[in-house]
PDB file of N, CA, C and O in Angstrom:
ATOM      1  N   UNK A   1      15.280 -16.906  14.352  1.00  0.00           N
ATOM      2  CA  UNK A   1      14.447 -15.736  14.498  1.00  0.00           C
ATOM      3  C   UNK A   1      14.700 -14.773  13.329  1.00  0.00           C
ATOM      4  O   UNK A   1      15.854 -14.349  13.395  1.00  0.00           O
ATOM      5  N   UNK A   2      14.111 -14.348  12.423  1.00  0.00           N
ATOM      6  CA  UNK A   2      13.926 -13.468  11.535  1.00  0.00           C
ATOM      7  C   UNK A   2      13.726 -11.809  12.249  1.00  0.00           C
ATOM      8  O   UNK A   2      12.940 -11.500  13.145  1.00  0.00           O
ATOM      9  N   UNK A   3      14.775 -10.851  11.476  1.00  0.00           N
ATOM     10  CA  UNK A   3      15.141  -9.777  11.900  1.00  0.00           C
ATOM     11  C   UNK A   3      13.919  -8.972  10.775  1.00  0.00           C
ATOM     12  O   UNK A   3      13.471  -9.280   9.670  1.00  0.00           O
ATOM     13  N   UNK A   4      13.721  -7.956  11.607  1.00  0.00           N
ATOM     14  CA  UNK A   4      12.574  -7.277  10.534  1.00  0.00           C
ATOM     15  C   UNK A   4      13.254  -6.093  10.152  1.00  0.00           C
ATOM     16  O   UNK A   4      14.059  -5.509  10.877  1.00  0.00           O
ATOM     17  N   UNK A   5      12.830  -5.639   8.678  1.00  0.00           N
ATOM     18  CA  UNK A   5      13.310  -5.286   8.059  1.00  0.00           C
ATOM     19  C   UNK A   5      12.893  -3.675   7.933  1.00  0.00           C
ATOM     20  O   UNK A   5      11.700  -3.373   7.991  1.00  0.00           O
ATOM     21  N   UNK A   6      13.976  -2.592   7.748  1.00  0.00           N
ATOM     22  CA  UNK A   6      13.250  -1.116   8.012  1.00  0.00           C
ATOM     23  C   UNK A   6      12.369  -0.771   6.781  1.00  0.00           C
ATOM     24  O   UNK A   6      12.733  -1.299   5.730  1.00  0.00           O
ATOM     25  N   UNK A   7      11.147   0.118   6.728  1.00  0.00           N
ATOM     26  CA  UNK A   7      10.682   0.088   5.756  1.00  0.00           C
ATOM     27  C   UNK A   7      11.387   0.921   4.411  1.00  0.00           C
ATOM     28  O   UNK A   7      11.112   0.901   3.211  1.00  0.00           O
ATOM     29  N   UNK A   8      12.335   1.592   5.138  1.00  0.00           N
ATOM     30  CA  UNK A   8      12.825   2.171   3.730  1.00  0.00           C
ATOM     31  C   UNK A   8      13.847   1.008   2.868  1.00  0.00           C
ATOM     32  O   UNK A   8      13.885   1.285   1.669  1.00  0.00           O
ATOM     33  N   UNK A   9      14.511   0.016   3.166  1.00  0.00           N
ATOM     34  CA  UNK A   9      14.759  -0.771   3.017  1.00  0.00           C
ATOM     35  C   UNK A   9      13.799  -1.942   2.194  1.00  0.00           C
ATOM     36  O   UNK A   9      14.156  -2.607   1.221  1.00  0.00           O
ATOM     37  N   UNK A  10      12.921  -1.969   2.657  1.00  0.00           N
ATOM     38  CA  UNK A  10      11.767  -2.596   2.054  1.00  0.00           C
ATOM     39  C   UNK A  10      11.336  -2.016   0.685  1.00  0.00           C
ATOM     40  O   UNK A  10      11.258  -2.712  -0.328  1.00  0.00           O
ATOM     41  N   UNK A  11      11.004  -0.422   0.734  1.00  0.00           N
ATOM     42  CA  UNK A  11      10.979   0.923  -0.645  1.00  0.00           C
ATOM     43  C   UNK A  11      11.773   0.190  -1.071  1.00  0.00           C
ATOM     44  O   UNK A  11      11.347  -0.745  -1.749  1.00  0.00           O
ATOM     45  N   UNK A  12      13.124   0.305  -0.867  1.00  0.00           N
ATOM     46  CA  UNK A  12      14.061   0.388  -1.766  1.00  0.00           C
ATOM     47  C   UNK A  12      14.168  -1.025  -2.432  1.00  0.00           C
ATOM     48  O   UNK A  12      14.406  -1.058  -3.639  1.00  0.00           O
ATOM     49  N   UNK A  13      14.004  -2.243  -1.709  1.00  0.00           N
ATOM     50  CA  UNK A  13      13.914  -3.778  -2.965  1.00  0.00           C
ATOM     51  C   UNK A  13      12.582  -3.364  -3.438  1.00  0.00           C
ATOM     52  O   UNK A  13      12.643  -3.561  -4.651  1.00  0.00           O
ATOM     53  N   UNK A  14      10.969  -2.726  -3.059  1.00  0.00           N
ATOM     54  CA  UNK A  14      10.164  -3.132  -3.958  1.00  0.00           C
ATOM     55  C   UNK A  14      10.671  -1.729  -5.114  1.00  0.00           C
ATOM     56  O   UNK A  14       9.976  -1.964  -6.102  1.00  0.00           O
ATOM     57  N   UNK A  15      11.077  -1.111  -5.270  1.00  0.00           N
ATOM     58  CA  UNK A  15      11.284  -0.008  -6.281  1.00  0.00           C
ATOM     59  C   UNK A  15      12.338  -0.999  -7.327  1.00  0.00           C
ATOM     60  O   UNK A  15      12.559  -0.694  -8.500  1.00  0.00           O
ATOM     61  N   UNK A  16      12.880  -2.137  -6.693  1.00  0.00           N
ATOM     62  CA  UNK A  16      13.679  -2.400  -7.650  1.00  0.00           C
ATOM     63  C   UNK A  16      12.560  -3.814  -8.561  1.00  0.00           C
ATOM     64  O   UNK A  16      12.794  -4.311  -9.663  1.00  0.00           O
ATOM     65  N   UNK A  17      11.483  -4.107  -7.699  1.00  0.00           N
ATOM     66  CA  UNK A  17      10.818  -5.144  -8.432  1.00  0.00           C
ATOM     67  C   UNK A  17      10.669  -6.733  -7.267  1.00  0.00           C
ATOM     68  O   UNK A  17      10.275  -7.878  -7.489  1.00  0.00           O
ATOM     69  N   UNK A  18      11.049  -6.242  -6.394  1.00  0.00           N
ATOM     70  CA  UNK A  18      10.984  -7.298  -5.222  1.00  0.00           C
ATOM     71  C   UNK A  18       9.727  -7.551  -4.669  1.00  0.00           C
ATOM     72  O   UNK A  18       9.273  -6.793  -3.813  1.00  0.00           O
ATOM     73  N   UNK A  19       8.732  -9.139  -5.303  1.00  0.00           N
ATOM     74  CA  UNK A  19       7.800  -8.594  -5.110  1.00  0.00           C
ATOM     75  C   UNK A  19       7.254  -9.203  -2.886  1.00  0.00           C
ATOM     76  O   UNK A  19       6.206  -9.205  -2.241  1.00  0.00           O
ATOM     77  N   UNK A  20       8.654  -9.569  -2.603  1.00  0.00           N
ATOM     78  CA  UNK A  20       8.152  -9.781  -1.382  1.00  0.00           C
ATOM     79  C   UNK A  20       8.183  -8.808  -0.594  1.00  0.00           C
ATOM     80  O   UNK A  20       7.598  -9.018   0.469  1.00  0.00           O
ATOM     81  N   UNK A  21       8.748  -7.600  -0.741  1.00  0.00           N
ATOM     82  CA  UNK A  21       9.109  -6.471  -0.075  1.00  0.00           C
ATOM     83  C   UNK A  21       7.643  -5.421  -0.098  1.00  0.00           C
ATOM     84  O   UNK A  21       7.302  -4.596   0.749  1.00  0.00           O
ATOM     85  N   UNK A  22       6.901  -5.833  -1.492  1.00  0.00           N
ATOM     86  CA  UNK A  22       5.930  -5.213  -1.957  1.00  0.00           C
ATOM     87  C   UNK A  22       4.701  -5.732  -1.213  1.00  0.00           C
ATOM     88  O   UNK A  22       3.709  -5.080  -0.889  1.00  0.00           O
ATOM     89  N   UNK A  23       5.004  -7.317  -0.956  1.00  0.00           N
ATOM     90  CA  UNK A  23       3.985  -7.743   0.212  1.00  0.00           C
ATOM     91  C   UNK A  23       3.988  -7.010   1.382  1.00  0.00           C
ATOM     92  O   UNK A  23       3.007  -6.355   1.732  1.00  0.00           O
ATOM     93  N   UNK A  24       5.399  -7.091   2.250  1.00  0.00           N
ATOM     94  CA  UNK A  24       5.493  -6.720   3.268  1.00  0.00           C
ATOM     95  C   UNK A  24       4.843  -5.427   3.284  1.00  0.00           C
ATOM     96  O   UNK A  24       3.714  -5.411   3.774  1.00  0.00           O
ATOM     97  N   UNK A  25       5.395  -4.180   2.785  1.00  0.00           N
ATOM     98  CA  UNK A  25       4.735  -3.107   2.627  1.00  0.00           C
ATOM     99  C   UNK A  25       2.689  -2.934   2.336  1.00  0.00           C
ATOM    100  O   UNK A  25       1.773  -2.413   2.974  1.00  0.00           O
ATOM    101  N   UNK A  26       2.790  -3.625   1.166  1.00  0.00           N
ATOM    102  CA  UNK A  26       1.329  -3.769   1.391  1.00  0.00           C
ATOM    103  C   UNK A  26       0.596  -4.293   2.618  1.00  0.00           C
ATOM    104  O   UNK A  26      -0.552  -3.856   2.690  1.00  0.00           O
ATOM    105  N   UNK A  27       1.034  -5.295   3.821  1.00  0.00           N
ATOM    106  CA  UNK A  27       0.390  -5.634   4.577  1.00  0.00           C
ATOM    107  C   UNK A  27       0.594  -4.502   5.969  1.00  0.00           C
ATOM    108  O   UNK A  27      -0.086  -4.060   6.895  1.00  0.00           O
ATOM    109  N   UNK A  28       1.994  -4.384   5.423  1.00  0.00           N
ATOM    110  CA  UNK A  28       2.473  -3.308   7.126  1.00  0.00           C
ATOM    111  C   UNK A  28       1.294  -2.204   6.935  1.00  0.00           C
ATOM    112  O   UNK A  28       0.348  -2.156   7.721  1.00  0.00           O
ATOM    113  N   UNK A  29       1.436  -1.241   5.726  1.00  0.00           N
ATOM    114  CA  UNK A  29       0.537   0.135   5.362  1.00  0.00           C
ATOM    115  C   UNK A  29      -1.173  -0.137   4.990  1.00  0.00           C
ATOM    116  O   UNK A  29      -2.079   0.646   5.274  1.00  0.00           O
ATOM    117  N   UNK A  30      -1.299  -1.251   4.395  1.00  0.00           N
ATOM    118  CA  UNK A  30      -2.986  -1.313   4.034  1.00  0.00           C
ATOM    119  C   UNK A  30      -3.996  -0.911   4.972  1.00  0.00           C
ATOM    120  O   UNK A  30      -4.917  -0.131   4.725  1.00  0.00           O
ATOM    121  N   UNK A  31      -3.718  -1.620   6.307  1.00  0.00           N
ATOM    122  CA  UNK A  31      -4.883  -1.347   7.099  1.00  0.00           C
ATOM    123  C   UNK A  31      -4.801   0.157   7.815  1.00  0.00           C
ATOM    124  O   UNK A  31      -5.807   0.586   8.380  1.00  0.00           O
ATOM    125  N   UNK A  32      -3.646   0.901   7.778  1.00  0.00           N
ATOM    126  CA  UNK A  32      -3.641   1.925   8.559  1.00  0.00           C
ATOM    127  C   UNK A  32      -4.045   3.175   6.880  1.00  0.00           C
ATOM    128  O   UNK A  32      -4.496   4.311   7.024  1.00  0.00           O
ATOM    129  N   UNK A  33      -3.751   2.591   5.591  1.00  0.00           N
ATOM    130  CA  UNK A  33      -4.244   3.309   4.620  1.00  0.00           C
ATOM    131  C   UNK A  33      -6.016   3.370   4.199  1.00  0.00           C
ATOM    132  O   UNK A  33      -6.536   4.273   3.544  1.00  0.00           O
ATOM    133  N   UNK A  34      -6.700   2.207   4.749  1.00  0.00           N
ATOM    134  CA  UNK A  34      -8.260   1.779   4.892  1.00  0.00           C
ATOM    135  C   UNK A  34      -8.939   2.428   5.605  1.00  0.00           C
ATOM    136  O   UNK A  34     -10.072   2.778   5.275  1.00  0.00           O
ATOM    137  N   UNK A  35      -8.262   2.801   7.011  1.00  0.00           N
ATOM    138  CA  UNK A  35      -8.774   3.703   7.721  1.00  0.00           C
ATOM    139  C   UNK A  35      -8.839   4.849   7.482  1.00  0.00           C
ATOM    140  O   UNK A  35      -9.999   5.262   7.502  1.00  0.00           O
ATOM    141  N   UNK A  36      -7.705   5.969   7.135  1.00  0.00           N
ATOM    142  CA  UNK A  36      -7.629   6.993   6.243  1.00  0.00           C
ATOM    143  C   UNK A  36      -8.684   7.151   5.448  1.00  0.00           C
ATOM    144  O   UNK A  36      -9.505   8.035   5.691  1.00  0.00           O
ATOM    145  N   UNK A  37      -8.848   6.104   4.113  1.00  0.00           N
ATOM    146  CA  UNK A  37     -10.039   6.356   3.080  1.00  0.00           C
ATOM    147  C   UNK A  37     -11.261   6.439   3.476  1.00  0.00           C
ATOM    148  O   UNK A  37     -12.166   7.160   3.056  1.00  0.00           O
ATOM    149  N   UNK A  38     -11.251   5.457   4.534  1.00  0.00           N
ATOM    150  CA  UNK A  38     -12.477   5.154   5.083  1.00  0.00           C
ATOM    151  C   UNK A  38     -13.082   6.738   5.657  1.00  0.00           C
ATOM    152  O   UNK A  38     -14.018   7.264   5.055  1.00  0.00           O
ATOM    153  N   UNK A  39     -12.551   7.303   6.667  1.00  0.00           N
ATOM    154  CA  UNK A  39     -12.529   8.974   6.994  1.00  0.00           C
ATOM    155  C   UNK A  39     -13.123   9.950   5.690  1.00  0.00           C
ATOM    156  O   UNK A  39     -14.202  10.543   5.699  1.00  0.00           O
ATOM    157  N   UNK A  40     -12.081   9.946   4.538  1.00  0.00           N
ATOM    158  CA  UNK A  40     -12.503  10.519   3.623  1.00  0.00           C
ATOM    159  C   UNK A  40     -13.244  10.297   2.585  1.00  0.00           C
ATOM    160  O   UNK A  40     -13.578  11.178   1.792  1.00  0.00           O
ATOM    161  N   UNK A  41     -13.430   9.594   2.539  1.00  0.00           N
ATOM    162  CA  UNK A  41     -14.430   8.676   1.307  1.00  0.00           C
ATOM    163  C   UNK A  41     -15.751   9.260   1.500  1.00  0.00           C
ATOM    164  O   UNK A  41     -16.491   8.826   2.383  1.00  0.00           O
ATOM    165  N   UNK A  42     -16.174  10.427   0.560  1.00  0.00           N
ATOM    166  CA  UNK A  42     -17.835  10.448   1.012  1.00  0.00           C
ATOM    167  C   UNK A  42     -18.824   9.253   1.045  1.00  0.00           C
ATOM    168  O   UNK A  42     -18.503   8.144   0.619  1.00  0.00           O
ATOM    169  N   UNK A  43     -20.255   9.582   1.665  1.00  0.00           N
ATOM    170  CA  UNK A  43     -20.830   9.093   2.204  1.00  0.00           C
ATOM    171  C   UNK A  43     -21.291   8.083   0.584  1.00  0.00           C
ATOM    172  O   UNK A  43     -21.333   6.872   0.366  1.00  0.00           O
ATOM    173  N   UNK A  44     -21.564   9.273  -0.263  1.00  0.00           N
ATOM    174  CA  UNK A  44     -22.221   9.124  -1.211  1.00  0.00           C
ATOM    175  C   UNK A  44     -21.608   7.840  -2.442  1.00  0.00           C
ATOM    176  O   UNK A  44     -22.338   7.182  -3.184  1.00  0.00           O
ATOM    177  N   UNK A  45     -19.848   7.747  -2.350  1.00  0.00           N
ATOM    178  CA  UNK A  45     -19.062   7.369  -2.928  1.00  0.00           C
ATOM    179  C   UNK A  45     -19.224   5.888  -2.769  1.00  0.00           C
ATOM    180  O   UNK A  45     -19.384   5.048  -3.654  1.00  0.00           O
ATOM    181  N   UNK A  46     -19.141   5.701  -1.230  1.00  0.00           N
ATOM    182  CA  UNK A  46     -18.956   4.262  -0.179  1.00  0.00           C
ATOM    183  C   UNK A  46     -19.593   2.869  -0.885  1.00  0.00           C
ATOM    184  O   UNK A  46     -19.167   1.720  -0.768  1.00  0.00           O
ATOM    185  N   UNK A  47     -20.863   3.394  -1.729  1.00  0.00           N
ATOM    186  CA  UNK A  47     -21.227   2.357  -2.059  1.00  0.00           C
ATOM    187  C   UNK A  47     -20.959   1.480  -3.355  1.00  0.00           C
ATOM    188  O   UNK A  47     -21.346   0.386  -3.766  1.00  0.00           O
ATOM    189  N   UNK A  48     -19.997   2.618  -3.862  1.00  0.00           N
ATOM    190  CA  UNK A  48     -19.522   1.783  -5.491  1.00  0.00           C
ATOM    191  C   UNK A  48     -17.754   1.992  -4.717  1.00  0.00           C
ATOM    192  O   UNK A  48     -17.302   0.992  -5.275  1.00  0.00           O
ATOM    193  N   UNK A  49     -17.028   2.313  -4.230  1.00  0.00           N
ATOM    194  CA  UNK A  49     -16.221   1.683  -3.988  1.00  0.00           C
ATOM    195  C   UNK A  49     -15.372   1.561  -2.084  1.00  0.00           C
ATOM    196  O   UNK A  49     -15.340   2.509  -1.299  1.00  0.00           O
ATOM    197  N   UNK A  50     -14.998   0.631  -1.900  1.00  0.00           N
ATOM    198  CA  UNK A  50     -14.631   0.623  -0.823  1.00  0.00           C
ATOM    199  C   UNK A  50     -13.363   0.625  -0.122  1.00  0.00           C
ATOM    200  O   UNK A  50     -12.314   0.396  -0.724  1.00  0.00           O
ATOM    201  N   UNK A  51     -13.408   0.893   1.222  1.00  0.00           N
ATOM    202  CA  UNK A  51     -11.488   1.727   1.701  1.00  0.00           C
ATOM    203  C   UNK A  51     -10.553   0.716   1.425  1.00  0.00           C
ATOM    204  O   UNK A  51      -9.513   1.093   0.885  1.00  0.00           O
ATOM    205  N   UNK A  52     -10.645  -0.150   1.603  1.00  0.00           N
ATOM    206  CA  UNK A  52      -9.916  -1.737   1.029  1.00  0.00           C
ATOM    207  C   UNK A  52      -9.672  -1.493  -0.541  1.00  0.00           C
ATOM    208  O   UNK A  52      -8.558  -1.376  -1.050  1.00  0.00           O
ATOM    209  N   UNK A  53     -10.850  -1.439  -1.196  1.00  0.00           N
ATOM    210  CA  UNK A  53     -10.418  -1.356  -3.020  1.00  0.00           C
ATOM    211  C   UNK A  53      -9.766  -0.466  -3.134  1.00  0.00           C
ATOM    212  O   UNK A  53      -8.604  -0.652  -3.494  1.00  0.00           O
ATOM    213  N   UNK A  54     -10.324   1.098  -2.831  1.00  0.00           N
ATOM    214  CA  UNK A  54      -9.673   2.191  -3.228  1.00  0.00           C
ATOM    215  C   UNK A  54      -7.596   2.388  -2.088  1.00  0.00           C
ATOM    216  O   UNK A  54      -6.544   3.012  -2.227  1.00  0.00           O
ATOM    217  N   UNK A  55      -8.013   1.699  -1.431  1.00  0.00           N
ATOM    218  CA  UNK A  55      -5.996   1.709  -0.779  1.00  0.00           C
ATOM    219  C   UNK A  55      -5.395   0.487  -1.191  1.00  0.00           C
ATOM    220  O   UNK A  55      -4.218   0.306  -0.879  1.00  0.00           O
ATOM    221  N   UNK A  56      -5.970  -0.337  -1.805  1.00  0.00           N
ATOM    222  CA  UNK A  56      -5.185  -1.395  -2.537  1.00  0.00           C
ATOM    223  C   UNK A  56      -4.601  -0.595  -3.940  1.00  0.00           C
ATOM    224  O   UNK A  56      -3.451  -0.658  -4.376  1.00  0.00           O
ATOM    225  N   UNK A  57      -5.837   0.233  -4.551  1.00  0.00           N
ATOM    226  CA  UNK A  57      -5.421   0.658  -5.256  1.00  0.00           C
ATOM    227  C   UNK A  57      -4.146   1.492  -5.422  1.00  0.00           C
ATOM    228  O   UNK A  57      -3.113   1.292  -6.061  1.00  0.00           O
ATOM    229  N   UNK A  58      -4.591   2.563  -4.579  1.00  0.00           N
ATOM    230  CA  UNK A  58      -2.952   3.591  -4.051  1.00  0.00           C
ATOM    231  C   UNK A  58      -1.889   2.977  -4.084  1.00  0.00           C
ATOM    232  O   UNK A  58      -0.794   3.385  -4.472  1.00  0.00           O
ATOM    233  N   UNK A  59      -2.300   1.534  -3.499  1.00  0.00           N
ATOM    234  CA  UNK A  59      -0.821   1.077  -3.114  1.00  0.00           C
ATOM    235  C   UNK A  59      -0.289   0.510  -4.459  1.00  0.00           C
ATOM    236  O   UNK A  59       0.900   0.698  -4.717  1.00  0.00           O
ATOM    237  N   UNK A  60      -0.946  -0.061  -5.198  1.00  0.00           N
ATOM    238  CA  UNK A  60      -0.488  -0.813  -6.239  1.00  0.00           C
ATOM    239  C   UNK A  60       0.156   0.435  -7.369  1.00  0.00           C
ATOM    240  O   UNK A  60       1.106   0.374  -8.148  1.00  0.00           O
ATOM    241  N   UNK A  61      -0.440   1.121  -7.182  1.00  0.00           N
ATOM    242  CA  UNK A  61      -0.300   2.664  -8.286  1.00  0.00           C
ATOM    243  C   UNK A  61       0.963   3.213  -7.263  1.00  0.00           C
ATOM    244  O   UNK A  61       2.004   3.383  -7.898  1.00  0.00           O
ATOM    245  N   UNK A  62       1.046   3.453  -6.127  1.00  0.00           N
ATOM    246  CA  UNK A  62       2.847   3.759  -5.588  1.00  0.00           C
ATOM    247  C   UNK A  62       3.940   2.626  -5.846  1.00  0.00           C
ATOM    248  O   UNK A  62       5.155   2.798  -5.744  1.00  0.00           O
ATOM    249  N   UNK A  63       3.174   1.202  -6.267  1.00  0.00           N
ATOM    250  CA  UNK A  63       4.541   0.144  -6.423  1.00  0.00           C
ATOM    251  C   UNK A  63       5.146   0.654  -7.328  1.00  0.00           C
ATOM    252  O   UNK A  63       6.164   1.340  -7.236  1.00  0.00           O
ATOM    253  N   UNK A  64       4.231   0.190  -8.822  1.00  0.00           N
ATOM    254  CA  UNK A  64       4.387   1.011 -10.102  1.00  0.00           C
ATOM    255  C   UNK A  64       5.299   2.429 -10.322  1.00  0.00           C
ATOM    256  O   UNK A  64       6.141   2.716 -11.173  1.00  0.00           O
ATOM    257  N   UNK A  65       4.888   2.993  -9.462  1.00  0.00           N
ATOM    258  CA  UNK A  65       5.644   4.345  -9.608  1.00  0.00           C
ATOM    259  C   UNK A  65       7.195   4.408  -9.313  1.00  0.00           C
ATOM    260  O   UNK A  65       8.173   4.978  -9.797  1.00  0.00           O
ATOM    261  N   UNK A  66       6.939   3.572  -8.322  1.00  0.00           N
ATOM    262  CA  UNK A  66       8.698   3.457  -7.932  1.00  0.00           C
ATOM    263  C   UNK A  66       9.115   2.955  -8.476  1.00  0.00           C
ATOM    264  O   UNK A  66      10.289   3.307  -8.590  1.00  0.00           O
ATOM    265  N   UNK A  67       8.692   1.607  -9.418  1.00  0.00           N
ATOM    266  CA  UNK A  67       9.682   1.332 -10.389  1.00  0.00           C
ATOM    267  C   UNK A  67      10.003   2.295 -11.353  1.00  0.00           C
ATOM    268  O   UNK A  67      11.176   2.357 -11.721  1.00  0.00           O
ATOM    269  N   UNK A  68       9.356   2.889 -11.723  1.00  0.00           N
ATOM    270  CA  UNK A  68       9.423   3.879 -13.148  1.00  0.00           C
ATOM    271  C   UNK A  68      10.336   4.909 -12.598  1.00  0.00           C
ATOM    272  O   UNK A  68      10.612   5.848 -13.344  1.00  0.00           O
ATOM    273  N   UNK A  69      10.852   4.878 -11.395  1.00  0.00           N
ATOM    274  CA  UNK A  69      11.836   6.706 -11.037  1.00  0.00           C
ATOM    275  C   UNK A  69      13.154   5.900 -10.274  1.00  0.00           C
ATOM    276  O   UNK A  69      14.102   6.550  -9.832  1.00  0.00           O
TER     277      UNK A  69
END
């Protein structure tokens, strides 16, 4: 049985470049970050980009970041 892992724990290998930790995180946070965009995303916006593209994005732009600090 595989023990699950806390997410700051998870931060902390993908900040170092771990890119399975970076999965985990991306799958735990994506869909609850889709919904979010989805809320704010004007109406007008929706059709050139979508809550999926634009929180993949976030997320990939917070991996990045943590490596760099």
């Amino acid at each position: 049985m595989m023990e699950a892992i806390a997410p700051e724990e998870l931060a902390i290998r993908a900040a170092r470049g771990d890119q399975s930790a970076k999965a985990c995180l991306y799958y735990e946070y994506s869909p609850r970050l889709q919904r979010y965009v989805l809320g704010k995303l004007p109406a007008d916006v929706r059709g050139a980009w979508s809550a999926s593209d634009v929180a993949s994005e976030v997320l990939l732009r917070a991996f990045k970041a943590m490596e760099r600090d």
